[in-house]
NULONU-970170 format. One line per 5 residues: number of its first residue (from 1); their letters; for each residue y, z, x of C-alpha. Coordinates in Angstrom, 1 decimal. Example, Ala and Ser with C-alpha at 12.3 -4.5 7.8 and 13.67 -1.06 7.14 Angstrom:
REM residues 2
1 = as = -4.5 7.8 12.3 ~ -1.1 7.1 13.7 .
//
This chain:
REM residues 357
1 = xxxxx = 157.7 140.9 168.5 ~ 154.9 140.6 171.2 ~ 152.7 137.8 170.6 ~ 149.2 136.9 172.7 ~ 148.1 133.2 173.6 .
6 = xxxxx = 145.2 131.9 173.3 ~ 144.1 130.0 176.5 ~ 140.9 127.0 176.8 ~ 141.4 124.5 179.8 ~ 144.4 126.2 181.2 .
11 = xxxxx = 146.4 125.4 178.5 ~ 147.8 127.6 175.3 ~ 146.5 126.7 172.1 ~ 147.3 129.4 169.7 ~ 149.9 132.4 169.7 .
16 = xxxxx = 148.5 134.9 168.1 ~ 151.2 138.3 166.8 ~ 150.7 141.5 168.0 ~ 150.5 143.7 164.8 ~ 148.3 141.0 163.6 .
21 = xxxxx = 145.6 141.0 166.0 ~ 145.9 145.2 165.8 ~ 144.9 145.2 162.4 ~ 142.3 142.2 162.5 ~ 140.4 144.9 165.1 .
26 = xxxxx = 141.1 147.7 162.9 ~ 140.0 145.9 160.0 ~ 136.4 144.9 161.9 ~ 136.4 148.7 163.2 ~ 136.9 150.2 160.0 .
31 = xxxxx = 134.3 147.9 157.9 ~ 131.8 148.2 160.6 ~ 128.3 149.3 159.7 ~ 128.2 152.0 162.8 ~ 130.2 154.5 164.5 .
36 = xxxxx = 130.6 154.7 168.2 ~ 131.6 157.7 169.5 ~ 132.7 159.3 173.4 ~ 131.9 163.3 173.9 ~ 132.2 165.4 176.8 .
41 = xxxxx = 129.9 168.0 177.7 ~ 131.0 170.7 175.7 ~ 130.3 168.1 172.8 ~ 134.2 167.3 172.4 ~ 135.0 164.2 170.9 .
46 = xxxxx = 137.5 162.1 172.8 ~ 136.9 158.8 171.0 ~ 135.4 157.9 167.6 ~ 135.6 154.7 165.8 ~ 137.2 154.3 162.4 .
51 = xxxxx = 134.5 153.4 160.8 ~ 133.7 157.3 160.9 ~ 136.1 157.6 157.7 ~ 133.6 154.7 156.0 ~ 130.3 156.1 156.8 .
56 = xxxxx = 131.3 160.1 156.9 ~ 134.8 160.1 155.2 ~ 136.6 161.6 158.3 ~ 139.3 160.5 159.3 ~ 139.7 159.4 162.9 .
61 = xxxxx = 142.7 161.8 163.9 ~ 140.6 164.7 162.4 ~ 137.4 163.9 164.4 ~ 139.4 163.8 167.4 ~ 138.9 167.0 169.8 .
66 = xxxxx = 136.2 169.0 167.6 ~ 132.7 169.5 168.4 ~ 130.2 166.5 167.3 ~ 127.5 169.2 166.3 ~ 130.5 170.2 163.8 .
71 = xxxxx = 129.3 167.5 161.8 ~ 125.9 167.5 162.0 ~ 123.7 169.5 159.3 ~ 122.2 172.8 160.2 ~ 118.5 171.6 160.1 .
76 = xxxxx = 119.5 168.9 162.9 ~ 121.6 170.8 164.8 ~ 119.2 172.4 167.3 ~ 116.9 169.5 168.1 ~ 120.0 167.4 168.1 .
81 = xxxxx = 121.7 169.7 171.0 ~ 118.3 170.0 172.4 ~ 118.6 165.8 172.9 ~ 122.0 165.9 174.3 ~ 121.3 168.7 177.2 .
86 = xxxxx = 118.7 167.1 178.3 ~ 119.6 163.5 178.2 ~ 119.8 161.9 181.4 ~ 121.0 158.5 182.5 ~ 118.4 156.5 180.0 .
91 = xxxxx = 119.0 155.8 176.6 ~ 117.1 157.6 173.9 ~ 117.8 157.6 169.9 ~ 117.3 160.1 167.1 ~ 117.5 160.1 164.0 .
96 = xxxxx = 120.3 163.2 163.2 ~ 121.4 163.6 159.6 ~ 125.3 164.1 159.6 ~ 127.3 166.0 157.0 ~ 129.8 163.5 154.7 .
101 = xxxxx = 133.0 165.1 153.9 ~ 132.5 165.3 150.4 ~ 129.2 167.4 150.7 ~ 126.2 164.8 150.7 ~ 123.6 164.3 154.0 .
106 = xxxxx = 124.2 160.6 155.8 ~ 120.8 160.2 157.5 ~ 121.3 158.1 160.8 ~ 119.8 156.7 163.5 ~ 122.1 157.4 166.4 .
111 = xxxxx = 121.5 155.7 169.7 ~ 122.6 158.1 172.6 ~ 123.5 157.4 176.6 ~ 125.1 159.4 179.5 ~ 128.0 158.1 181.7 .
116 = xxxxx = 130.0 159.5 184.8 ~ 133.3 158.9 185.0 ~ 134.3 158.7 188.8 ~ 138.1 158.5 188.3 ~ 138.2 162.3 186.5 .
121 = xxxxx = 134.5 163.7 187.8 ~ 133.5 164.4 184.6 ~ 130.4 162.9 182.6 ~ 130.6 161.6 178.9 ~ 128.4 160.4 176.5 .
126 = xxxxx = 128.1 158.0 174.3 ~ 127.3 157.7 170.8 ~ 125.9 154.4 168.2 ~ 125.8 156.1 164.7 ~ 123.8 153.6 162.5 .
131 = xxxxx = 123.9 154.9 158.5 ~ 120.2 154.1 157.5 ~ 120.5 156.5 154.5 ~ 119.4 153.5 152.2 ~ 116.9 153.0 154.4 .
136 = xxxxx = 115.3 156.8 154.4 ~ 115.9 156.2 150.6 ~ 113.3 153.6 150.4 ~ 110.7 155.1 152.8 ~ 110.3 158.6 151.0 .
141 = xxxxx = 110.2 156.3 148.0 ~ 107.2 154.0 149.6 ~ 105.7 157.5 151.0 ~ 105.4 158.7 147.3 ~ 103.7 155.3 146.7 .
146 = xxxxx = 100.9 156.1 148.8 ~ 100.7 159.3 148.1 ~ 100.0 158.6 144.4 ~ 97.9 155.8 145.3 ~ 95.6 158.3 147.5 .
151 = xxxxx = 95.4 161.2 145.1 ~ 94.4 158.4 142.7 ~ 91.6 157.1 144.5 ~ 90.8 160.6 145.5 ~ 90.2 161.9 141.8 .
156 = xxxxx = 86.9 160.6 140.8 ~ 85.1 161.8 144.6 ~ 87.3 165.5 144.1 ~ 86.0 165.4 140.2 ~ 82.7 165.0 141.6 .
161 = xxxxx = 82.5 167.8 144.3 ~ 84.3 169.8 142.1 ~ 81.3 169.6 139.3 ~ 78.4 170.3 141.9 ~ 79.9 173.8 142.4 .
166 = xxxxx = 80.6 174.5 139.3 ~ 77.6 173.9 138.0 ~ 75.7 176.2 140.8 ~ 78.5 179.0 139.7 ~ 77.8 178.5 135.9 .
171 = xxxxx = 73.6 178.6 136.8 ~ 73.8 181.8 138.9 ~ 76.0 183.6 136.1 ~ 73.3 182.4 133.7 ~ 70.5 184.1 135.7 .
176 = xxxxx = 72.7 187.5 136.7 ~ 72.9 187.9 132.7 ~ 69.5 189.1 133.6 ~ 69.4 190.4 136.6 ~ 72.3 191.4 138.0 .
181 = xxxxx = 71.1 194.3 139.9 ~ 68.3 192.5 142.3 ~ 70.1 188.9 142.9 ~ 73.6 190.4 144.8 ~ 73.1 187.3 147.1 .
186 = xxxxx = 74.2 185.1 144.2 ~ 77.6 186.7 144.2 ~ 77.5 185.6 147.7 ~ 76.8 182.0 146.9 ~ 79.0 181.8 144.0 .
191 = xxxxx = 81.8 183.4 146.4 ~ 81.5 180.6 148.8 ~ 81.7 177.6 145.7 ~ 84.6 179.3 144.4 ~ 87.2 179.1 147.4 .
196 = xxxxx = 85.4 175.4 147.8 ~ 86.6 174.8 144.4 ~ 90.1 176.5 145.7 ~ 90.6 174.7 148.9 ~ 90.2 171.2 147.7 .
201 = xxxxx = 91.9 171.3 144.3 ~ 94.7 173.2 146.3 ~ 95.3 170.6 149.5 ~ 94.8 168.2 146.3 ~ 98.0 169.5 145.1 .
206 = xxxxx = 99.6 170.1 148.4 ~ 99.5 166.2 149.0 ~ 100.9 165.2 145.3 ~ 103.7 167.8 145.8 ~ 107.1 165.5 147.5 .
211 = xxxxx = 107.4 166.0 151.4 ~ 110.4 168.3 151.9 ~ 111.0 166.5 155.2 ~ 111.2 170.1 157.3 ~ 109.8 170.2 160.8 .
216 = xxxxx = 108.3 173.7 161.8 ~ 105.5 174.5 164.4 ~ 102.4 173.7 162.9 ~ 98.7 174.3 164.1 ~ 97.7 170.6 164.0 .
221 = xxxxx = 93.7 171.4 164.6 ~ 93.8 173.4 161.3 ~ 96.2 170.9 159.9 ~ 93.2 168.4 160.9 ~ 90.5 170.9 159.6 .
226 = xxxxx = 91.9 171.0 156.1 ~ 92.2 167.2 156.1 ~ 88.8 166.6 156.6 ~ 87.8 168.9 154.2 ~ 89.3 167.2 151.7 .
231 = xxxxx = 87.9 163.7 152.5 ~ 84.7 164.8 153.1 ~ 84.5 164.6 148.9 ~ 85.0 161.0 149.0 ~ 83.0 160.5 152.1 .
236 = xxxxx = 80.2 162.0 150.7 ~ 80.1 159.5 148.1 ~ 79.2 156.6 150.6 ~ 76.6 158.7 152.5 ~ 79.3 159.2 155.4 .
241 = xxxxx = 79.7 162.2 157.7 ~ 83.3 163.7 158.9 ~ 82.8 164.9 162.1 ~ 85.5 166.8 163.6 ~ 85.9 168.0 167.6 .
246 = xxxxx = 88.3 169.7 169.7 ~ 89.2 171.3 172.8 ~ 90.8 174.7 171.5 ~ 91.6 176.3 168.3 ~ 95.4 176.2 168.2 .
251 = xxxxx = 97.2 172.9 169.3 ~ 100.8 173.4 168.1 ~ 102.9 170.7 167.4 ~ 106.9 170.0 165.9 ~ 106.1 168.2 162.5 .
256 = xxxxx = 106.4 168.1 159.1 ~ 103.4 169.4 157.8 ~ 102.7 167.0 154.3 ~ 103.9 164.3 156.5 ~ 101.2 164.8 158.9 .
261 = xxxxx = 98.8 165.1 156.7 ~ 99.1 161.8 154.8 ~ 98.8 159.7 158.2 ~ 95.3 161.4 158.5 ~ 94.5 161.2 155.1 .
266 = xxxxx = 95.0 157.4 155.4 ~ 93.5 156.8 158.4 ~ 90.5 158.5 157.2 ~ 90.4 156.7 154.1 ~ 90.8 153.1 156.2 .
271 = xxxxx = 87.9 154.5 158.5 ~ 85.7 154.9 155.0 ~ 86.7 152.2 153.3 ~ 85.9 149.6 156.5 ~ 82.6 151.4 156.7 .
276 = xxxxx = 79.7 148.7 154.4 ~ 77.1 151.2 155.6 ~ 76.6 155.5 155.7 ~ 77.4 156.5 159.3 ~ 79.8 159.1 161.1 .
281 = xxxxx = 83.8 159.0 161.4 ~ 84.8 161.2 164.6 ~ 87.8 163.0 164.6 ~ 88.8 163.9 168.0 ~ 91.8 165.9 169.3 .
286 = xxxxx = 92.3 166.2 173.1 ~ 94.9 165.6 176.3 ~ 94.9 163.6 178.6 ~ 98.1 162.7 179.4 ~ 99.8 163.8 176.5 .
291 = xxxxx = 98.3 165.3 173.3 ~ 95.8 163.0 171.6 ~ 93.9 162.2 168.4 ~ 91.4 159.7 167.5 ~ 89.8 158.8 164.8 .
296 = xxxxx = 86.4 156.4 165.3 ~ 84.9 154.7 162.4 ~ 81.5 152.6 162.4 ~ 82.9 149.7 161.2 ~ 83.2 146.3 161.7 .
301 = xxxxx = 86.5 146.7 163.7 ~ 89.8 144.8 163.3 ~ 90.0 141.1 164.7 ~ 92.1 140.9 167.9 ~ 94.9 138.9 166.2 .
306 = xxxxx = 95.7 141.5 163.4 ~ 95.7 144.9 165.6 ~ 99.1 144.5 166.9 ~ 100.7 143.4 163.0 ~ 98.6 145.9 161.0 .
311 = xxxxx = 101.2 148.2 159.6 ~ 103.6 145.1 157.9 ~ 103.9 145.6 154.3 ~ 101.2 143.9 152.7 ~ 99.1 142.8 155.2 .
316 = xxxxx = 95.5 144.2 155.0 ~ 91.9 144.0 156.3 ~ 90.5 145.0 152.6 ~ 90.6 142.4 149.3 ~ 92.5 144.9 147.3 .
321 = xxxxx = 94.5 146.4 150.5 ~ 98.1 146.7 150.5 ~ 99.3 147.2 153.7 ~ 101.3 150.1 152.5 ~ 99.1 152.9 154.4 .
326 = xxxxx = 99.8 152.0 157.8 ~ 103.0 150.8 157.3 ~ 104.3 154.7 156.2 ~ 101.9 155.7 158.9 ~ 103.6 153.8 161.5 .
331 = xxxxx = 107.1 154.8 159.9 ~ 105.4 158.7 159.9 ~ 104.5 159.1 163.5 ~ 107.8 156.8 164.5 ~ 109.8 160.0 162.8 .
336 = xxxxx = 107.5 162.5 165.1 ~ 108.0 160.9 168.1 ~ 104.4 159.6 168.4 ~ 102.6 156.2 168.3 ~ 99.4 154.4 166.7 .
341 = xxxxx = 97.1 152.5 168.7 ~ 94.1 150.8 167.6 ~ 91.4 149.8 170.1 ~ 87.8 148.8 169.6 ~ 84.8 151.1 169.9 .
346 = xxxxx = 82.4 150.7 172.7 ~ 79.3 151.2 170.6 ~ 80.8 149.5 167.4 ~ 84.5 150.1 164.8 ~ 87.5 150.9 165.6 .
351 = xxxxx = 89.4 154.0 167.4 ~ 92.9 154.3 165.7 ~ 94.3 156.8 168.5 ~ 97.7 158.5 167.6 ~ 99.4 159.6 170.2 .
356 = xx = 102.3 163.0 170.4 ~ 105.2 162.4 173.4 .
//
């Protein structure tokens, strides 16, 4: 039987067996919390891990010489070859969800790099499958959490711009009992309160429903008009104005819509909340660079020391704050490939500036 020594200082101090150093490596391999993985460029696999049969329930010899797209879920499967082609010799990750043998989604975060073999003349790549399925678990759960918390503090300042109409509506009908003929411009009016009624009770909802997690191309200026319609209610209630400016009408954008809307929903509602006085928040969308938004409060603006560890659970500006807000924020744009900055204002606040790569 083959056995292996152990060398320190020159001299042997251990033989170790064959088979038994075999398995001790299979036994890491197998219990190990990733996969790695070797494909060519048609996307063959030439080498996957064992610890493909843990995470996925594959067995190696089966992975062996199919396509790695094979086993990725349809929704993933374009942007995921879109990644691959156009990787170069940097490293980039993704987050891919790959399909288990026994039906269920394994959401990863898969770290990917490109190699050239110079023996063969053929390039490779390789593969870092991490299973952060638990971890997806407890970020939709902590993205529900806001939510809830945001339609809750929404309700009383939605309540409110919901009666104001209403009561203009149920006035008008009051006088056109009488005389319906000569006052057609009240139909008009009433017209107008009713879809104002409509559009905020139905983004309301639109928020409250659970993201499904599906990216399509969304407008994001009328993603960003139909936010700040909706916290214009609650703006209103603190004598502050939502001003809203852009370049063009259409700026189109990969994302998940209710996703999207919840970072702006929170950052307007930070930009309110650090606001003691009545004032203006700006919400600006632009490129310079790269595809841009701002949004500028009149506040008091965050301390040097805290801008760069806003966004940790539980740590807050504001007595009752959580930290929660920008912590799914963060996690949000992280998911769409885009980041949060937050830099003061030159006149006086803060400019949280999201950014779209």
């Amino acid at each position: 039987m083959k056995k292996h020594s152990l060398v320190v200082n020159g001299e042997d101090q251990l033989d170790l067996d064959h088979d038994l150093l075999s398995s001790t490596f299979h036994w890491f391999d197998i219990n190990s919390t990733n996969i790695k993985v070797i494909f060519d460029e048609n996307y063959k696999i030439v080498y996957v891990s064992y610890s493909a049969e843990t995470i996925l329930g594959y067995k190696k010899e089966c992975m062996l010489g199919q396509s790695l797209l094979q086993f990725v879920i349809e929704q993933d499967y374009s942007q995921t070859k879109k990644y691959i082609d156009s990787l170069d010799f940097n490293r980039v990750k993704i987050e891919i969800g790959f399909q288990h043998s026994d039906g269920h989604i394994v959401d990863t975060l898969t770290h990917l790099g490109k190699i050239n073999d110079d023996h063969k003349g053929k390039t490779y790549y390789i593969g870092v499958i991490n299973d952060i399925s638990e971890l997806k678990t407890t970020r939709k759960m902590l993205m529900n959490s806001e939510k809830l918390s945001s339609v809750g503090q929404l309700a009383a300042s939605v309540v409110h711009e919901i009666r104001n109409p209403l009561t203009s509506v149920k006035g008008f009908l009051q006088l056109l009992e009488n005389e319906i003929q000569e006052k057609k411009e009240y139909f008009h009016i009433m017209t107008e309160e009713v879809e104002k009624i409509e559009s905020i009770t139905s983004e309301l909802l639109y928020i409250a429903k659970p993201s499904p997690n599906q990216f399509k191309n969304e407008n994001l200026v009328t993603i960003l008009k139909e936010v700040c319609l909706l916290m214009r209610s609650q703006a209103r209630l603190y004598n502050i104005s939502i001003d809203f400016m852009n370049e063009k009408n259409r700026v189109h954008i990969e994302c998940d819509r209710s996703q999207i809307k919840q970072v702006f929903i929170n950052l307007i509602k930070n930009a309110i909340e650090a606001m003691d006085d009545e004032g203006t928040i700006q919400v600006n969308i632009y490129h310079d660079e790269s595809l841009v938004v701002d949004v500028i409060d009149e506040g008091e603006g965050v301390p040097d020391e805290l801008k760069q560890r806003l966004g940790e659970p539980f740590l807050s500006t504001k007595e009752k704050g959580t930290g929660l807000g920008l912590m799914v924020t963060r996690q949000i744009l992280d998911n769409h490939h885009a980041s949060l900055t937050i830099l003061d204002n030159e006149d006086r606040g803060s400019i949280f500036r999201i950014r779209f790569y």
